[in-house]
N, C-alpha and C positions, 0 to 999 in steps of 0.2 A: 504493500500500500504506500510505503515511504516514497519508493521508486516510481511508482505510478504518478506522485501524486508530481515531481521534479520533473518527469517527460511532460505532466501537460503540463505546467508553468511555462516549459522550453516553447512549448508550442505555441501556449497562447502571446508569448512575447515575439513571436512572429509575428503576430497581427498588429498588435499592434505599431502604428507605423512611422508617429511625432517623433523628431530627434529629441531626444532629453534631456539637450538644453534649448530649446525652443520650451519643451512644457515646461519647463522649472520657468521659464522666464516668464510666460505668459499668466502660467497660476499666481506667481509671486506679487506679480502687478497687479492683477485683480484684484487679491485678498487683498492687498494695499488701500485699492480705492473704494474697495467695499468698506474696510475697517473704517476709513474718513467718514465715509458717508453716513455710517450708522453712527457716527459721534455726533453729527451733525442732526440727526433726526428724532436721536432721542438721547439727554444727557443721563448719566450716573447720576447727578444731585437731585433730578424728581425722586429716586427714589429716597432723598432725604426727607423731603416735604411733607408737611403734616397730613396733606389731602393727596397723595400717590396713588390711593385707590381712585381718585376719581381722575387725576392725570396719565395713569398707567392700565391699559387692558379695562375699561372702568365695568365693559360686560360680564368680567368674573364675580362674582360672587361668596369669594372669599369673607367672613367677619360677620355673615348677617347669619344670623341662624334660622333657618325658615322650616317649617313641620315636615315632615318625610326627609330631611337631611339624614338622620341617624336612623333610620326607621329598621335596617337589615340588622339593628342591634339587638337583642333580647333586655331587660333588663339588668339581668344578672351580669352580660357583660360589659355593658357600661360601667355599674357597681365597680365589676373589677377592673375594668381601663382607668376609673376615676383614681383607683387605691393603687395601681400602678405606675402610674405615670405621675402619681402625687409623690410616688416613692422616690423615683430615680430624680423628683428636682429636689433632693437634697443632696450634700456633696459627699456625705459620709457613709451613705447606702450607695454607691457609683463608687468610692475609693476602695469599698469593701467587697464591690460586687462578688469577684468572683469568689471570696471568702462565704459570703453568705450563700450562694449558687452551690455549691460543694455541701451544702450542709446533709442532704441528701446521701451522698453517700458514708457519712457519720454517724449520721440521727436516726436511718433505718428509712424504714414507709411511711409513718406520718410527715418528717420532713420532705422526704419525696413528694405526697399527693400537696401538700400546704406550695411545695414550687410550681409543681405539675401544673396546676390548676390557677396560680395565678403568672406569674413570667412564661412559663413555658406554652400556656393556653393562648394568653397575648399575643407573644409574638413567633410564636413558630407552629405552621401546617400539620407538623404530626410524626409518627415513624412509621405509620401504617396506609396502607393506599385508602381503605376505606374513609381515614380519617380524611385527608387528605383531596377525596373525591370530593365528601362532604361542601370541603372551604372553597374548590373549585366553583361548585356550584351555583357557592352564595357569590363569589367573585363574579360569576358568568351573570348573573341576575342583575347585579348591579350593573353591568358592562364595561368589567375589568378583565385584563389578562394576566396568564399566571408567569411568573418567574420566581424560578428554582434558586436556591440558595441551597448547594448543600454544605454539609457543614463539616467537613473535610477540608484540613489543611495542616501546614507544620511553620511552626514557631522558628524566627532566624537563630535561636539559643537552643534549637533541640537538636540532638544528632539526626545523625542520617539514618534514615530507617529504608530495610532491608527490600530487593526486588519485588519481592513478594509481596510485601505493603501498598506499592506502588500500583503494583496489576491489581490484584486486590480491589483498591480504591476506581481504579479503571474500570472496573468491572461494576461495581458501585455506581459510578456516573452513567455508564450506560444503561444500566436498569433504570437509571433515573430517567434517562432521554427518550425511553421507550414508555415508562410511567406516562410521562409527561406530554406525549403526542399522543398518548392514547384518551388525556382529561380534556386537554385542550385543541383546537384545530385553527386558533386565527393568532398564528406566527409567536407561538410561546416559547419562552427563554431555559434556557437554563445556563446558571452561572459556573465558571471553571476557575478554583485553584490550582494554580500551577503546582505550588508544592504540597497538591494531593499526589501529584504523579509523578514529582521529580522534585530530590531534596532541596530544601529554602536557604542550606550555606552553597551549592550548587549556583542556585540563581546569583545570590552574593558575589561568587568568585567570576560569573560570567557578566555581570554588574561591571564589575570593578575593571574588566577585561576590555570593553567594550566604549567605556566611558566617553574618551576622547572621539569617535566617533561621532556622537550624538550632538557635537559641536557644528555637525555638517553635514544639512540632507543629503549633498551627493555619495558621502561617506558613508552612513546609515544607507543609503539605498544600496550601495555596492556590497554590503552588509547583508540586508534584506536579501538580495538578488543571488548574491551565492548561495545563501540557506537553500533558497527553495529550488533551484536552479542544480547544484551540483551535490556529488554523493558527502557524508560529512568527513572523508578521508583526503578531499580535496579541498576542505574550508582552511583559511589563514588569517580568521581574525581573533583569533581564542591563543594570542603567545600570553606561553607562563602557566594555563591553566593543567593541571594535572590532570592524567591519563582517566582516572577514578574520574574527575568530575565531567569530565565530556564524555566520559560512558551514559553517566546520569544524565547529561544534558541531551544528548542525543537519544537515548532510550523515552527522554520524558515529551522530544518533541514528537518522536514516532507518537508513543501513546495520545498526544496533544490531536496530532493529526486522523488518530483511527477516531477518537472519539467526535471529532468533528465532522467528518465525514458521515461515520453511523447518523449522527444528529440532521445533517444536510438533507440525507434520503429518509427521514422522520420527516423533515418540515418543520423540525424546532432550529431556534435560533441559538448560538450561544456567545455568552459573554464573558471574556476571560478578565477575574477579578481582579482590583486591585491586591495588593498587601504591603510589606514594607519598603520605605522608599531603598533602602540597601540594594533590593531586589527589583526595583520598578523597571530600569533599564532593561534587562534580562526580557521582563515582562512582556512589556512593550514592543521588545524586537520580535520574540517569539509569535505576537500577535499580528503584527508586520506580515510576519510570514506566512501565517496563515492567511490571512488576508491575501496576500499573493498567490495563493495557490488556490481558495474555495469563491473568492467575492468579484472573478472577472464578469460574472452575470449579475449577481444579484448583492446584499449584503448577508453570509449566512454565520459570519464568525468577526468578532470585535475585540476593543481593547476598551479596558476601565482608566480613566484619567479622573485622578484625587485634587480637586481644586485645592485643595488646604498646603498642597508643595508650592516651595517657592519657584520652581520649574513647571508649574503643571503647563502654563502657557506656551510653553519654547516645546514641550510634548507636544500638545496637539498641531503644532505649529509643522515641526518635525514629519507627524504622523501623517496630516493631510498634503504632504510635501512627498512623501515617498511615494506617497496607494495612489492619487490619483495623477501626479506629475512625471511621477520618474518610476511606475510599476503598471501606471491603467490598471488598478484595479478600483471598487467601490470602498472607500472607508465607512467604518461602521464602528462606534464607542459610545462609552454611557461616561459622563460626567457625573461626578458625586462630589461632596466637599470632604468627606472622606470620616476613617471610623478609626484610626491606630491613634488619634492624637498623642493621648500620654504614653504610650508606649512608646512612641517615637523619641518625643522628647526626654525620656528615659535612656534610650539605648546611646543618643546623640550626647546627653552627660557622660555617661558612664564611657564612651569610646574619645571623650573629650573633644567631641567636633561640634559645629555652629547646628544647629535645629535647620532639619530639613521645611520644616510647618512656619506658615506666615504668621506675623508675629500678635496676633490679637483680628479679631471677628470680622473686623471692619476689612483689613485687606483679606483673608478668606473670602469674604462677598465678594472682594472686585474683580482678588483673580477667578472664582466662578466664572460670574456673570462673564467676565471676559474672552474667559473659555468658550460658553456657550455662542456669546455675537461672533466668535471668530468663526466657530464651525456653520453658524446656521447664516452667515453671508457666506460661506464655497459652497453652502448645498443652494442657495439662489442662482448661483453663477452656472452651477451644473444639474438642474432637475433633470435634463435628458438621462441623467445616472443613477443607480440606485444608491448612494450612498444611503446612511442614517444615524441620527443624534440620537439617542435615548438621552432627556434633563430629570435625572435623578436630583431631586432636591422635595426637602420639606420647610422651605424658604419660600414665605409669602413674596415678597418684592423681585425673589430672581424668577419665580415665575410667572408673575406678571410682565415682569421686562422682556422675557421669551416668547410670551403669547402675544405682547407686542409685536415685535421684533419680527413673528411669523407673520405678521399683517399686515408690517409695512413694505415686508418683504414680496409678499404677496402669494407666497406658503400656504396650501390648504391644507387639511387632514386630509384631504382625499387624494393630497402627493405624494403618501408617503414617507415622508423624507422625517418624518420627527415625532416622537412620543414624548409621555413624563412618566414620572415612577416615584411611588412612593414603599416605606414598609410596611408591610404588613402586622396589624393591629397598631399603625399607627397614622393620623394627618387625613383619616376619611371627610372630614371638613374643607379639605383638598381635592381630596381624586375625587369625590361626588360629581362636585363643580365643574370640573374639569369634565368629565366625561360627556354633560348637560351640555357642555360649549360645544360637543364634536371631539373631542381631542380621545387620542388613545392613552390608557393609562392602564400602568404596570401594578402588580403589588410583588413585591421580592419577596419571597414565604420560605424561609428557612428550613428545612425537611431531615429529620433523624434524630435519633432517641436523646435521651435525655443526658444522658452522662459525655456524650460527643457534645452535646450545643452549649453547653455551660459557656463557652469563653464568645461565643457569638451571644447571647442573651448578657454577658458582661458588657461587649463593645454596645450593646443596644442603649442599653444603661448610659453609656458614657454617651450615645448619640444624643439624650433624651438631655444629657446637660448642656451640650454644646447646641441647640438648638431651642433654650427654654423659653424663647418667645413665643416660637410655634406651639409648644407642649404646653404653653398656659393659655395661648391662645384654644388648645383642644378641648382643653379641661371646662373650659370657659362655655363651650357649644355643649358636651357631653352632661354638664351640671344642669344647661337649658332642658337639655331633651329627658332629664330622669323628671323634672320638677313638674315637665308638659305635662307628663307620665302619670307621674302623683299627686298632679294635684288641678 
């Protein structure tokens, strides 16, 4: 399948027929005069302004609680989103999380059902298909789409764990992808950690390998272009990395590419996660490359770009510079503002280097937002393409600025070209509206037992901090619709 998949790359870059510096120069330019243009049409400071809902997308309906908003709720789980989410905005249940998350397997079964039932009910789909089927269903009712979260990954401080781990997990995914096209039929996701199938000090050391490359699309493309292009015994941009870890890297892209492929001829989508910035590089190229090989038709495989880096911008910059300039192929990624915060700033003390993460809330918003206007002006410039944005955000104002932004552009839902996403059991005050306006919208629904998801229900926690405008903003609609309720 590896081989297959290099011949048709060769092939398909026979058609393709633009010199590649003609396309680099001609995309470059554009996005240039696009970026101006959209400075000029709609500024960053409206969204300072007190009245931004009524200067920004004013037809959304974000902040007004109006009856059948929350109606798919039962009460019981409003009760518990109210006691959840009441929980995570303090700072001392988020710094403990995953202390408290563990308690489970300490405390026996009572601790188990007391999580089960309230974090674990929240925010994650289930471990069993039935269950599973269940949330699909209320998703489809509402006219939301499913995206998989599984919750499979390895830590940049764990060892390498063994072949077998790796298939394994492979194997895991796949059953997921075949789950997952069997719930759902209008282009459901499912998301891919990388170091589920190939170790996270691995990506590290190909991170690190790689770096100066990424200073320069045509060097990144030449990058890109050998992966998928040539056997990996004739690749030459991995000097220094050891024998060990380009076994792993190469074994994890094979597996990267079977599982993408199975998913392709499913009709599910997948989206290759973020994780630690150590590893983003690595990440990124690898997505590149699949991209190169699956997305000369359509968009069927992407990359996650974390708006909270102080590079996310030079990413996406990079990315859409490669796939559609110097590879013809369709790009295809989800923007997030991203979930490792404290860990990062963690790892970045302890190895004594500067913090990869923007330095306070306000520049996280811009480089977002930024992120978002740069990609959703190349997908203006190219509709004949299939590219596509997924704007993951639970940020009231960058999502008004994007449904702007689609308008002025002159972007329909019916192009294509962009969805939103929010999490699952959280920001339905959000995807409601959204969905009511036309627009497609995700829930990311986390899937597998209990003792795996503990550290993904931690980073939820930690979302729920870094976000507490929107989570009191939630709290605010979900207090309206118990009180409609009872009283």
């Amino acid at each position: 399948m590896f081989r297959n998949a290099v011949r048709s790359f060769q092939q398909s870059r026979q058609i393709f027929q633009m010199p590649r510096q003609v396309q680099y120069s001609l995309s470059y330019g554009v996005r240039n005069i696009c970026h101006s243009e959209c400075s000029r049409q709609l500024a960053y400071t409206d969204l300072d302004s007190s009245d931004y809902r009524k200067k920004i997308a004013p037809w959304l309906k974000f902040g007004e609680y109006q009856k059948g908003l929350l109606s798919h709720l039962s009460t019981f789980e409003i009760v518990r989103a109210l006691f959840v989410l009441h929980l995570c905005s303090f700072d001392v249940v988020v710094d403990k999380s995953t202390q408290l998350l563990s308690l489970s397997s300490r405390f026996g079964k009572l601790a188990e059902v007391l999580i089960r039932k309230t974090f674990y009910d929240q925010f994650v789909g289930g471990e069993k298909t039935e269950r599973m089927k269940l949330v699909v269903d209320t998703l489809h009712r509402r006219g939301l789409t499913l995206m998989v979260a599984p919750v499979l990954e390895e830590d940049v401080e764990d060892e390498k764990s063994s072949k077998d781990v790796y298939d394994d997990n492979l194997s895991t995914l796949k059953g997921l992808a075949k789950m997952t096209a069997s719930m759902d039929k209008e282009k459901p996701i499912v998301q891919l950690k990388l170091s589920a199938i190939m170790p996270a000090k691995t990506l590290e050391q190909v991170s690190s390998a790689i770096e100066s490359n990424w200073n320069s699309s045509s060097k990144l493309a030449k990058i890109v272009e050998e992966m998928c292009s040539k056997e990996p015994e004739s690749w030459t941009f991995l000097p220094g990395i050891t024998k060990e870890d380009k076994v792993h890297f190469v074994n994890g892209l094979k597996r990267a590419n079977e599982f993408v492929s199975l998913a392709r001829d499913l009709g599910v989508k997948i989206l290759v996660d973020a994780e630690f910035f150590s590893c983003q590089l690595a990440i990124s190229t690898i997505s590149l490359c699949l991209m190169g090989w699956h997305n000369s038709k359509d968009y069927v495989v992407g990359d996650t770009v974390q708006g909270y880096l102080k590079i996310a911008h030079n990413i996406v910059q990079r990315e859409l510079d490669v796939t559609r300039s110097l590879l013809g192929v369709n790009w295809y990624g989800k923007i997030v503002r991203g979930a490792y915060m404290d860990r990062e700033r963690y790892l970045a003390t302890k190895k004594q280097v500067p913090s990869p993460i923007c330095d306070n809330y306000e520049a996280t918003s811009h480089s977002y937002n930024q992120c978002v206007q740069t990609v959703l002006h190349h997908l203006a410039e190219n509709k004949s393409h299939k590219s596509h944005l997924l704007i993951a955000t639970h940020n009231e104002k960058s999502i008004r600025l994007a449904v702007q932004t689609l308008k002025n552009l002159n972007i329909s839902s019916d192009d294509g070209l962009s969805s939103f996403a929010q999490i699952y059991g959280m920001a339905d005050y959000l995807s409601t509206p959204l969905v009511s306006g036309g627009y497609k919208v995700y829930k990311s629904t986390p899937y597998g037992p209990l003792a795996k998801v503990v550290p993904y229900l931690a980073r939820r926690a930690s979302e729920n901090r870094s976000v507490i405008k929107g989570a009191r903003e939630e709290r605010i609609m979900l207090r309206k619709e118990l009180f409609a309720r009872l009283f």
